[in-house]
Short mmCIF file of the C-alpha atoms (twelve columns), coordinates in Angstrom:
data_MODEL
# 
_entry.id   MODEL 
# 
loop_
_atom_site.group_PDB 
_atom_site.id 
_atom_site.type_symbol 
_atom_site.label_atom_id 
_atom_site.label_alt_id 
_atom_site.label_comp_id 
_atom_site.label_asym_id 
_atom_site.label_seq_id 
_atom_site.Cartn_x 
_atom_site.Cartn_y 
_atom_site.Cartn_z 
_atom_site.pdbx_PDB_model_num 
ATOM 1   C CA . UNK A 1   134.311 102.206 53.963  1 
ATOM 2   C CA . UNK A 2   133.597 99.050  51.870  1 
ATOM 3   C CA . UNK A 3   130.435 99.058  49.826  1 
ATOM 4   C CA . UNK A 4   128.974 95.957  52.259  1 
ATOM 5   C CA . UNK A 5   129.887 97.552  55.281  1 
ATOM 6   C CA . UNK A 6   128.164 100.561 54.349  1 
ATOM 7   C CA . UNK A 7   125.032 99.077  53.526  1 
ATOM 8   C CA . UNK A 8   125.157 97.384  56.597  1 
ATOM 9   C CA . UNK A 9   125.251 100.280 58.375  1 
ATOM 10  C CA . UNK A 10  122.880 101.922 56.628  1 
ATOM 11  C CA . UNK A 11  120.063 99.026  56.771  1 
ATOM 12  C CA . UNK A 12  120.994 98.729  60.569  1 
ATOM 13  C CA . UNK A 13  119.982 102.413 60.690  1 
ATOM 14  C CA . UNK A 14  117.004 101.964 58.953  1 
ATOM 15  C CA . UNK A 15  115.655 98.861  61.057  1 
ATOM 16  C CA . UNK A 16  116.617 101.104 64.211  1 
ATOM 17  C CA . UNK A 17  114.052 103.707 62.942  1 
ATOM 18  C CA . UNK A 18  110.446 102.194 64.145  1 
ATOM 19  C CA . UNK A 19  111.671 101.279 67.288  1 
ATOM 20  C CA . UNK A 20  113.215 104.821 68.338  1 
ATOM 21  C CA . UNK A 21  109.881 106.419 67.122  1 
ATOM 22  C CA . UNK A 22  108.065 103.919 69.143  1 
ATOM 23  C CA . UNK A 23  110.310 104.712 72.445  1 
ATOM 24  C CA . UNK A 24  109.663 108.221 71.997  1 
ATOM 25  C CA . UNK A 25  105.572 107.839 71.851  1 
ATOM 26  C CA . UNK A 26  103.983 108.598 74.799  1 
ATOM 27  C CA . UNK A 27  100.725 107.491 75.281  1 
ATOM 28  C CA . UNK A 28  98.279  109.707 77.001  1 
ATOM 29  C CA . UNK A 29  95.550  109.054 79.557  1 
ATOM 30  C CA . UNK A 30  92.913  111.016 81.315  1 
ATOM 31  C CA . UNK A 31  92.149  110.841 84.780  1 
ATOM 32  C CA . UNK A 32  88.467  112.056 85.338  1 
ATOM 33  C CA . UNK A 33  88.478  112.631 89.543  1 
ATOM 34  C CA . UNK A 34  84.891  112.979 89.882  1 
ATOM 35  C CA . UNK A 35  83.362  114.077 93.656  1 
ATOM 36  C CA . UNK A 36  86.622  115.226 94.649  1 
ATOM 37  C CA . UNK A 37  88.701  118.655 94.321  1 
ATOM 38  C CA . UNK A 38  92.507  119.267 94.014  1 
ATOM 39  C CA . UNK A 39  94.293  118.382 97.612  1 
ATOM 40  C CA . UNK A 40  91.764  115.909 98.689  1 
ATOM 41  C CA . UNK A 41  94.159  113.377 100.636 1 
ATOM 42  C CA . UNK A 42  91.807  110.896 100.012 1 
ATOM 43  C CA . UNK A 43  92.113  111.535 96.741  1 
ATOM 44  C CA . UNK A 44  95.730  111.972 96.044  1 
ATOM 45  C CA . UNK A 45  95.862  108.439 97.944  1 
ATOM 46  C CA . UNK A 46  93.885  107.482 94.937  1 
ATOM 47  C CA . UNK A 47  95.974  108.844 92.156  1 
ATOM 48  C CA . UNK A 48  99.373  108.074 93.887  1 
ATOM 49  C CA . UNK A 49  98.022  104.404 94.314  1 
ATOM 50  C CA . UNK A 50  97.550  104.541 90.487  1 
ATOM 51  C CA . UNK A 51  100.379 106.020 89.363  1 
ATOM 52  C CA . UNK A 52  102.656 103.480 91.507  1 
ATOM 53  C CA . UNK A 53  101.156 100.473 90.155  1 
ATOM 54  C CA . UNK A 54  101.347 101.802 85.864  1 
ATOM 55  C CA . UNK A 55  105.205 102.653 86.839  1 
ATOM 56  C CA . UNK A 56  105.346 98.788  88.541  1 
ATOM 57  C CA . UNK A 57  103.631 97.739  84.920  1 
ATOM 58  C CA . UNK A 58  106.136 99.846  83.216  1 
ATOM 59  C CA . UNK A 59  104.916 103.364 82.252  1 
ATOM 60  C CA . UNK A 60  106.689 106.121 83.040  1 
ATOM 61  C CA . UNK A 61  105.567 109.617 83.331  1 
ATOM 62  C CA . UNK A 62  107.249 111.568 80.957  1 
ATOM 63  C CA . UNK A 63  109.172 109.159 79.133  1 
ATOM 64  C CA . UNK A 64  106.696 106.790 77.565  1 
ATOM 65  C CA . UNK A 65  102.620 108.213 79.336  1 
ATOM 66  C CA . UNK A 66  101.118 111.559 80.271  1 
ATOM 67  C CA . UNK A 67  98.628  111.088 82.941  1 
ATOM 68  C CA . UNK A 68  96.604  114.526 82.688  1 
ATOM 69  C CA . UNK A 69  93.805  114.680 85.828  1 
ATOM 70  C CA . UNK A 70  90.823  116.702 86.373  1 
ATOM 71  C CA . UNK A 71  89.076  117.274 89.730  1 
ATOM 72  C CA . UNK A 72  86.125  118.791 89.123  1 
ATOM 73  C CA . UNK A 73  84.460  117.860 92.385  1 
ATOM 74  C CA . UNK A 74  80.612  117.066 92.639  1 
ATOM 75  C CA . UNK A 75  78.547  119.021 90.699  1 
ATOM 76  C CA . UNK A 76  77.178  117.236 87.659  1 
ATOM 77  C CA . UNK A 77  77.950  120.614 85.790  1 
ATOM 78  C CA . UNK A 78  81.348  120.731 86.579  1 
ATOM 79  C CA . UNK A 79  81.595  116.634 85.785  1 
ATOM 80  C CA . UNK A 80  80.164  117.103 82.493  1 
ATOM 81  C CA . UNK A 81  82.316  120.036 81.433  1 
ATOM 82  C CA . UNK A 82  85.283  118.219 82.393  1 
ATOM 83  C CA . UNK A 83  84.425  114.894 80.365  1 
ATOM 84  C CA . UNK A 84  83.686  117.305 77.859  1 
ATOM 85  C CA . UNK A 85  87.352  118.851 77.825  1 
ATOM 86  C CA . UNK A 86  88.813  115.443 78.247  1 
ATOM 87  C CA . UNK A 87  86.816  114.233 74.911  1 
ATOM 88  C CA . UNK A 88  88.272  117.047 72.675  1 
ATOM 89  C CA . UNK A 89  91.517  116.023 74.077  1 
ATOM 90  C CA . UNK A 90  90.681  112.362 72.646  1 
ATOM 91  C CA . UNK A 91  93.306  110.414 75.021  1 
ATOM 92  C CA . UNK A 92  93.906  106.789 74.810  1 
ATOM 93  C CA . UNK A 93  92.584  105.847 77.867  1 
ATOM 94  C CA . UNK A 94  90.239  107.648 80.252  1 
ATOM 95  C CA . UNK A 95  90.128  106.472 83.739  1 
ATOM 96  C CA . UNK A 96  86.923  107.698 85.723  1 
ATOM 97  C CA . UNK A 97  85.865  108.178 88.936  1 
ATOM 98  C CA . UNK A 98  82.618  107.819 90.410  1 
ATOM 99  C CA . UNK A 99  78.987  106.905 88.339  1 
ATOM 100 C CA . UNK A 100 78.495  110.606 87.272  1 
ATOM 101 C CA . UNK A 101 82.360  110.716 85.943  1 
ATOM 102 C CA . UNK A 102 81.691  107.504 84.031  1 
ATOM 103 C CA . UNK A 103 78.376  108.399 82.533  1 
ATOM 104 C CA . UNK A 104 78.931  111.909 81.480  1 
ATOM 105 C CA . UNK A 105 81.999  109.701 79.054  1 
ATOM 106 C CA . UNK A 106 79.562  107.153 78.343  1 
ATOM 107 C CA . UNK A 107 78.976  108.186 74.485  1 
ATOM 108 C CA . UNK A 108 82.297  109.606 73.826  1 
ATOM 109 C CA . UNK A 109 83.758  106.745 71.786  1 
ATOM 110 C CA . UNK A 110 87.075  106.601 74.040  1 
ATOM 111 C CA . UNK A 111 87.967  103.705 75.897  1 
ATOM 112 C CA . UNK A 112 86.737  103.964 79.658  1 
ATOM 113 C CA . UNK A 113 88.129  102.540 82.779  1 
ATOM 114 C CA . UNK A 114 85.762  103.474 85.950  1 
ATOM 115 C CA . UNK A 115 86.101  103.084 89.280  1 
ATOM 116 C CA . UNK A 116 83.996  103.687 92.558  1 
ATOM 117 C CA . UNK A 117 80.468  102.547 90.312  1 
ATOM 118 C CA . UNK A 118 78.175  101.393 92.606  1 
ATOM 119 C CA . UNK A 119 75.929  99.447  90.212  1 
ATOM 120 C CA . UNK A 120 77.274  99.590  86.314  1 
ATOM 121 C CA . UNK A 121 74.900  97.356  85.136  1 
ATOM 122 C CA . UNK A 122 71.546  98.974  86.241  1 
ATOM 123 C CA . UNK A 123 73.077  102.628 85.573  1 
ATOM 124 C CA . UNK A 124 73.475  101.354 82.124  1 
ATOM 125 C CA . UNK A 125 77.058  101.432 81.724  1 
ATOM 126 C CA . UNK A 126 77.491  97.931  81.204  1 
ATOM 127 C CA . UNK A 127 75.407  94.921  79.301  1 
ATOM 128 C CA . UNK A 128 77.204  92.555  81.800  1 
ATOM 129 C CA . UNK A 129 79.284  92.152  84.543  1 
ATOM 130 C CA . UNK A 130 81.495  89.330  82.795  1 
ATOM 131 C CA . UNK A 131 81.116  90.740  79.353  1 
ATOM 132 C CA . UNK A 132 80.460  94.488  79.094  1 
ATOM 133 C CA . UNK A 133 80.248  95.243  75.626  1 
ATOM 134 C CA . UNK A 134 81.044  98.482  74.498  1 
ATOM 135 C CA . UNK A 135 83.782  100.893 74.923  1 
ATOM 136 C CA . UNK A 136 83.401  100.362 78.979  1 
ATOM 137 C CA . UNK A 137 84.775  98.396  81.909  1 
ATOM 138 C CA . UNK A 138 85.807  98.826  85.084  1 
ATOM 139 C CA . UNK A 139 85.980  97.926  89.059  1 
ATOM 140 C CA . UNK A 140 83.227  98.631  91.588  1 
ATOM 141 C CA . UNK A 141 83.305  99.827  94.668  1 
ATOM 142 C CA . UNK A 142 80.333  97.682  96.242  1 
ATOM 143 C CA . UNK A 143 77.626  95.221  95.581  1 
ATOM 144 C CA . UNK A 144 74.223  95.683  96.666  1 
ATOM 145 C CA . UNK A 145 73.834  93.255  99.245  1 
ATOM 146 C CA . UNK A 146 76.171  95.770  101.314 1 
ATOM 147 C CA . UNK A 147 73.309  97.659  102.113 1 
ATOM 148 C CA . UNK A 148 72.113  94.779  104.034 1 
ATOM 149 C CA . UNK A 149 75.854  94.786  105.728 1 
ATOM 150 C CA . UNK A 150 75.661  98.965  106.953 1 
ATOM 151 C CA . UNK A 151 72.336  98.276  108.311 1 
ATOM 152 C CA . UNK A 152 73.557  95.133  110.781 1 
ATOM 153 C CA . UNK A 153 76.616  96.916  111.704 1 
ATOM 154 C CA . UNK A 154 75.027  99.866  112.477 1 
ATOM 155 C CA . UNK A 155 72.606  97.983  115.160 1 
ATOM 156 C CA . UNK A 156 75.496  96.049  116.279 1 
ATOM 157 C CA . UNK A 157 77.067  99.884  117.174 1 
ATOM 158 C CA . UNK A 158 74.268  101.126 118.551 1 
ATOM 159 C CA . UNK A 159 71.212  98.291  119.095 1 
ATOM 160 C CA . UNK A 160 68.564  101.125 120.217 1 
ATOM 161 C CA . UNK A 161 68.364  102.381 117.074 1 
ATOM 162 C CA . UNK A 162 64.450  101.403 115.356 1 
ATOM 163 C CA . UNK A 163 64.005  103.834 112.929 1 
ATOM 164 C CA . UNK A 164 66.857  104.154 110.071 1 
ATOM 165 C CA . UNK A 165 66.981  106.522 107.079 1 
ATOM 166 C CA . UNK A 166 69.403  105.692 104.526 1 
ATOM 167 C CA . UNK A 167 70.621  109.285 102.867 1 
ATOM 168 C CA . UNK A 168 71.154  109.523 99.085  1 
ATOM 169 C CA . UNK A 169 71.042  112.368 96.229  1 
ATOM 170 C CA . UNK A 170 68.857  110.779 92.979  1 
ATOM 171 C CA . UNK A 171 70.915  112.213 90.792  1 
ATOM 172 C CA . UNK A 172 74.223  111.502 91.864  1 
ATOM 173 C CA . UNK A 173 73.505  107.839 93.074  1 
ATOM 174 C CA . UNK A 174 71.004  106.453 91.084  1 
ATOM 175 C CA . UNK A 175 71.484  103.037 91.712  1 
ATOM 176 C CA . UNK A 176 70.577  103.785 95.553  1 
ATOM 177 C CA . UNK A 177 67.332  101.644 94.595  1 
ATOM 178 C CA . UNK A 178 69.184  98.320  94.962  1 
ATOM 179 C CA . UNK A 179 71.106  98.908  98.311  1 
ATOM 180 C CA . UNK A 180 67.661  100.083 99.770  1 
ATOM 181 C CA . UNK A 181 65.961  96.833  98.535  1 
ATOM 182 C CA . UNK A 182 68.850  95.008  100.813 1 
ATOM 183 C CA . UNK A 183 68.623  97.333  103.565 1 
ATOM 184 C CA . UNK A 184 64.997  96.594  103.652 1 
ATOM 185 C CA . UNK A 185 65.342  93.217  102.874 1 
ATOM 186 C CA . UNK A 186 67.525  92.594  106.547 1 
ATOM 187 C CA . UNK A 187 65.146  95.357  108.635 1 
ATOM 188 C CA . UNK A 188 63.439  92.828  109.958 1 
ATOM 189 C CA . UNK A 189 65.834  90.771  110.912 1 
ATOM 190 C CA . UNK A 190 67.704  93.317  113.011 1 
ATOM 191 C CA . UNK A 191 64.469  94.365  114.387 1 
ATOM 192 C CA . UNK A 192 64.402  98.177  112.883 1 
ATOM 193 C CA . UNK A 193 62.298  99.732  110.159 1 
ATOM 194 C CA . UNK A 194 64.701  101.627 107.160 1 
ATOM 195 C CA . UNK A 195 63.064  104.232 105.181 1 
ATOM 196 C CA . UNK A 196 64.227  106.540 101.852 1 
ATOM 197 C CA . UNK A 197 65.817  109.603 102.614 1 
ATOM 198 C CA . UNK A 198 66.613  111.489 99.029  1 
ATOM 199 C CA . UNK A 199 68.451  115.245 99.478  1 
ATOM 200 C CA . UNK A 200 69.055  117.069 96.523  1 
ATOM 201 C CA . UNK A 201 70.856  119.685 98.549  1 
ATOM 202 C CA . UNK A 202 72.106  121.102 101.538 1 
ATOM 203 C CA . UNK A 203 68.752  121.944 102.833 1 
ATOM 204 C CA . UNK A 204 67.302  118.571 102.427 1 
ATOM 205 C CA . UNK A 205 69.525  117.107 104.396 1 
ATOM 206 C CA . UNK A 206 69.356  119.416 107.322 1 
ATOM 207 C CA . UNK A 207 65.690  119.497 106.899 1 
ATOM 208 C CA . UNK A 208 65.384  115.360 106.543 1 
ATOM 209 C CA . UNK A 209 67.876  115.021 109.438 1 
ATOM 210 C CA . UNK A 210 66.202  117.569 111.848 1 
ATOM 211 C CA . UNK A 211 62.570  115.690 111.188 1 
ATOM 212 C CA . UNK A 212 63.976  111.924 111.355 1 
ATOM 213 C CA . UNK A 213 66.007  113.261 114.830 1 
ATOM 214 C CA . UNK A 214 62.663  113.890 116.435 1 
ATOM 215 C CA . UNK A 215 61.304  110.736 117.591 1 
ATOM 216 C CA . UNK A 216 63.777  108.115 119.873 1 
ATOM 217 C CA . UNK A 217 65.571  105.438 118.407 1 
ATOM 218 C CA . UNK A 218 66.796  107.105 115.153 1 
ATOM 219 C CA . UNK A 219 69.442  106.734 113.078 1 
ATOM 220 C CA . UNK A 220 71.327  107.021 109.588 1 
ATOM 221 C CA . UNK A 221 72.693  105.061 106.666 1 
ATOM 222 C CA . UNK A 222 74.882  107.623 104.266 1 
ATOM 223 C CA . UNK A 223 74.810  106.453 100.913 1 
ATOM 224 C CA . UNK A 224 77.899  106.266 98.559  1 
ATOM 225 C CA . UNK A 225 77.241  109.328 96.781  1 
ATOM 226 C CA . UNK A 226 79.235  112.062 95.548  1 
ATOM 227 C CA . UNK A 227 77.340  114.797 96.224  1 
ATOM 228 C CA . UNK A 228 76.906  113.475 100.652 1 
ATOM 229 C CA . UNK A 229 80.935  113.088 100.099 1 
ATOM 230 C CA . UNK A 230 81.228  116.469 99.254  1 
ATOM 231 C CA . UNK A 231 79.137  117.698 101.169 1 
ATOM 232 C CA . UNK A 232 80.330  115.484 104.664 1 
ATOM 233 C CA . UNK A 233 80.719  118.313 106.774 1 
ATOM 234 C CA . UNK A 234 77.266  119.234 106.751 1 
ATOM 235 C CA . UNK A 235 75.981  115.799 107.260 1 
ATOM 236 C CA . UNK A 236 78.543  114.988 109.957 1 
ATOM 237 C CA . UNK A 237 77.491  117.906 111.770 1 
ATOM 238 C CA . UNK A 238 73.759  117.544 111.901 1 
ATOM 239 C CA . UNK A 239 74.648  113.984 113.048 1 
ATOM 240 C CA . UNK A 240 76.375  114.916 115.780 1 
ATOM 241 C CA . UNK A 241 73.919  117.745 116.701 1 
ATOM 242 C CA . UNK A 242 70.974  115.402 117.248 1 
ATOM 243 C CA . UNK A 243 72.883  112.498 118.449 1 
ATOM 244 C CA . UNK A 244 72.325  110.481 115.760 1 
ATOM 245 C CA . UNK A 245 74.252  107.493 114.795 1 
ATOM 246 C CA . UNK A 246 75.489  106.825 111.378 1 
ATOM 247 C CA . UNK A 247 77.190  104.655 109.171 1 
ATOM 248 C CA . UNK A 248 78.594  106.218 106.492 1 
ATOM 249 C CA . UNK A 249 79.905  104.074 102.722 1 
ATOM 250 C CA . UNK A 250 82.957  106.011 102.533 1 
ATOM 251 C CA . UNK A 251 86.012  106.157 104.989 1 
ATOM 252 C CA . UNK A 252 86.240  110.136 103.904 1 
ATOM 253 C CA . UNK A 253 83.789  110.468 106.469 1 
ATOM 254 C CA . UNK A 254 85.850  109.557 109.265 1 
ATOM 255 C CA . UNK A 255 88.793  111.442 109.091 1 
ATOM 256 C CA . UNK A 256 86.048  114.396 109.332 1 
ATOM 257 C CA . UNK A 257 84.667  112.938 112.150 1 
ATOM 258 C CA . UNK A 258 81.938  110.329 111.017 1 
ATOM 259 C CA . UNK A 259 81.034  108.205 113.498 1 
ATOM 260 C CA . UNK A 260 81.141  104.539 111.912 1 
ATOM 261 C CA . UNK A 261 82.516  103.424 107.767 1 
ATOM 262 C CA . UNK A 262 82.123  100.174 105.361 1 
ATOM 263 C CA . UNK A 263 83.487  100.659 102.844 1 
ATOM 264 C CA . UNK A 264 85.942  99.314  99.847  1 
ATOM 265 C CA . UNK A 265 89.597  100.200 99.826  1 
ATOM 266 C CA . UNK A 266 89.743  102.930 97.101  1 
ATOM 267 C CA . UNK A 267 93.658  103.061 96.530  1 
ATOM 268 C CA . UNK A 268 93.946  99.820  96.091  1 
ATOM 269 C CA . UNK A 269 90.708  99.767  93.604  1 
ATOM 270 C CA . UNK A 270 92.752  102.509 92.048  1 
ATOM 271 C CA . UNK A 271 96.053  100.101 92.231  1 
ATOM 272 C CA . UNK A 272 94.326  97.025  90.668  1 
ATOM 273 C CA . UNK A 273 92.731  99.502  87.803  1 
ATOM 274 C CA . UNK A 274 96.068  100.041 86.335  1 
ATOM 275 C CA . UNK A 275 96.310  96.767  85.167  1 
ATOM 276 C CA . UNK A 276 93.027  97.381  82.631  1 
ATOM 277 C CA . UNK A 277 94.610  100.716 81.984  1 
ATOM 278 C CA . UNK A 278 97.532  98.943  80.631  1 
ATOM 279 C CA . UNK A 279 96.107  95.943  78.953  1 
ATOM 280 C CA . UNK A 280 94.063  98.788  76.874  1 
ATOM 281 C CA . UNK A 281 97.114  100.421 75.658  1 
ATOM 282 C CA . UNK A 282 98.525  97.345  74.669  1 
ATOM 283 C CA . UNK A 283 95.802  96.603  72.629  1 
ATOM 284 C CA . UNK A 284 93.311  94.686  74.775  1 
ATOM 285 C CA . UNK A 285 89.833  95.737  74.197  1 
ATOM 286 C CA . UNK A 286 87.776  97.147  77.157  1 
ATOM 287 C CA . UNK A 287 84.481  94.753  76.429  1 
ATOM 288 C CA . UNK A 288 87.105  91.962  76.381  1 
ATOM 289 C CA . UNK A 289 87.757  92.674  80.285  1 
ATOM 290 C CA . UNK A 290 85.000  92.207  83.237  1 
ATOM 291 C CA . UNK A 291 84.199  94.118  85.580  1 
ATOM 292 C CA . UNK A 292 85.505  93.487  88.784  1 
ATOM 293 C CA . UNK A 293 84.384  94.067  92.579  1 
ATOM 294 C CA . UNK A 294 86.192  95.251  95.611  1 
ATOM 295 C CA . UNK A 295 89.154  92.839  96.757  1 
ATOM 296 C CA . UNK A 296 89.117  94.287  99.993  1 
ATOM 297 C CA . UNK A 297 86.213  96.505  103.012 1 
ATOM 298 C CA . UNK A 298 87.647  98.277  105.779 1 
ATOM 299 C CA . UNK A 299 85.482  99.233  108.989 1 
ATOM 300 C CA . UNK A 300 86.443  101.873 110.154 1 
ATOM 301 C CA . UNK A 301 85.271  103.117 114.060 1 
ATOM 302 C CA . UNK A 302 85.545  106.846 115.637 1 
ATOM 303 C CA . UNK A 303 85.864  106.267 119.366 1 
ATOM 304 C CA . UNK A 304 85.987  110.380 119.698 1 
ATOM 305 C CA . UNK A 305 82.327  110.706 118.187 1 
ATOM 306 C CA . UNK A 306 81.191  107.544 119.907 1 
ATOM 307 C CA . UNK A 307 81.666  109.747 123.008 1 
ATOM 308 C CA . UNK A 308 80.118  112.615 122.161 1 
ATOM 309 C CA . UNK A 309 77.070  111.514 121.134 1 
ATOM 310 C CA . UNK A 310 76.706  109.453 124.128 1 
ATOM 311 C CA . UNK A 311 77.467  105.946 122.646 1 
ATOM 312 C CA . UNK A 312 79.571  103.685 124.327 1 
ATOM 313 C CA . UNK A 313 81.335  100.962 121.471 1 
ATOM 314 C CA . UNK A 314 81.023  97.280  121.624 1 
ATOM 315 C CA . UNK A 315 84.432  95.704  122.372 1 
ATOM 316 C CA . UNK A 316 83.923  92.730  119.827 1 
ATOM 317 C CA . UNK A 317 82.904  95.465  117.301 1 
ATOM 318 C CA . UNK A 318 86.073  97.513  118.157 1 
ATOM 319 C CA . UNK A 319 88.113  94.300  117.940 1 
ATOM 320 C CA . UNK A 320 86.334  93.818  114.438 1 
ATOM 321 C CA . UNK A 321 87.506  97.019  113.304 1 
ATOM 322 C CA . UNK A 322 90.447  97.583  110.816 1 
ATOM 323 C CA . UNK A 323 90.476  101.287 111.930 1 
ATOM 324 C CA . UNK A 324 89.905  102.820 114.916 1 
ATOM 325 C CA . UNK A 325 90.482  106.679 115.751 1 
ATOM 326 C CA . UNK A 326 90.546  107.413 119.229 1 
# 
């Protein structure tokens, strides 16, 4: 071999070095599932919504990411241990579910991608909506003025309802202040009266449902909340035990036999957060990218527990529906 040939060859070598270690790196993110367990098909939905869309933005599983999930389901024990595990793992990118998710990673240092907060600004996550500052950003999963929107629809379902309770856990949904100030703030417009109704546990709820079933005219508002998601059986079976109708803020409930759902459409919230997930590995930095609110609501309508509780449906609210189990 000629002396120029070789060093050719050699320099070609050399130049071919960075860019074969930089094929090989994988970069690794977290998936923090909060308020759900492994095999929730909700869920899975989620994560397979995700997944799709980074492999549509080019990352591979395997071959250039590791996507590592946790489901640690709704205790804020179980949440916290899990951020805690994915912190000493130090990822690139976590992606979070739910407001306890998020804020048990809030002072970890690692770049944060939520989804399914309710209000990020009043939980403190975020200074604003447009510019978040810090190590955080993300997509919500509804504005406040929704609570206004459960509360019509719920009258327009079943318009001999007076007396509404709106359900929520303090601890797991503590931004349930604002969507009661909207609720409240469209009572008396729909001609009904909306009260608080915080449960802290299983026995709250059956004793707060029990009480508010007692006098005519009731019925319920089930907050966004992990712990209520968790916990839907109980709550969907109390409802239908005292004939009470209720709108729920996540379409969980209806596959489980919820009566009535608002709510955003999580897998594709999950879809559209794999484009910040990818701008952050590329280099983008997370208070450089706002925070986003749902694209799209579905309403979703359980003609089966209409009927059992006794409530027969408006057609035009039927028609309205993008979901209707029969």
């Amino acid at each position: 071999m000629k002396r120029r040939e070789f060093i050719t060859l050699i320099g070609g070598i050399a130049a071919a070095w960075p860019l074969a270690a930089h094929a090989q790196q994988k970069h690794r993110v977290a998936v923090l599932m909060g308020g759900l367990v492994q095999g929730d098909t909700g869920g899975e939905a989620e994560a397979a919504a995700f997944e799709s869309a980074m492999k549509a933005l080019g990352w591979k599983p395997g071959v250039n990411i590791e996507i590592n999930y946790r489901w640690p389901g709704a205790e804020l024990d179980q949440v916290r241990a899990a951020a805690k595990e994915i912190v000493s793992a130090k990822p690139d990118v976590v992606l979070s579910r739910t407001t306890p998710a998020t804020m048990a990673l809030k002072d970890s240092g690692l770049p944060v991608v939520f989804t399914l907060v309710a209000d990020p600004v009043s939980s403190g996550l975020v200074e604003r909506l447009g510019r978040p500052g810090g190590n955080i950003t993300g997509f919500s999963n509804f504005e406040v003025t929704v609570g206004g929107k459960w509360l019509e629809l719920l009258k327009e379902a079943a318009p001999q309802v007076l007396r509404v309770a709106l359900l929520f856990n303090p601890a797991t949904a503590p931004y349930a202040q604002g969507y009661l100030r909207a609720a409240q703030a469209a009572a008396q417009s729909v001609g009904a009266s909306l009260t608080a109704a915080p449960c802290s546990s299983i026995a709250d709820i059956e004793t707060t449902l029990a009480a508010h079933a007692r006098e005519g005219g009731a019925g319920v508002i089930v907050m966004v909340d992990s712990f209520l998601v968790e916990h839907r059986d109980v709550v969907i079976e109390l409802a239908s035990r005292y004939r009470l109708p209720a709108i729920y803020g996540s379409r969980a409930y209806i596959a489980s036999g919820g009566l009535m759902a608002y709510s955003a459409d999580y897998p594709d919230i999950f879809g559209r957060s794999a484009t910040y997930v990818d701008r952050i590995l590329k280099g983008t930095r997370p208070s450089d990218l706002p925070v986003q609110e749902p694209a799209k609501y579905i309403l979703s309508v359980n003609l089966k527990t209409a009927n059992a509780i006794g409530l027969k449906l408006p057609q035009n609210l039927i028609a309205e529906a993008d979901e209707v189990i029969e």
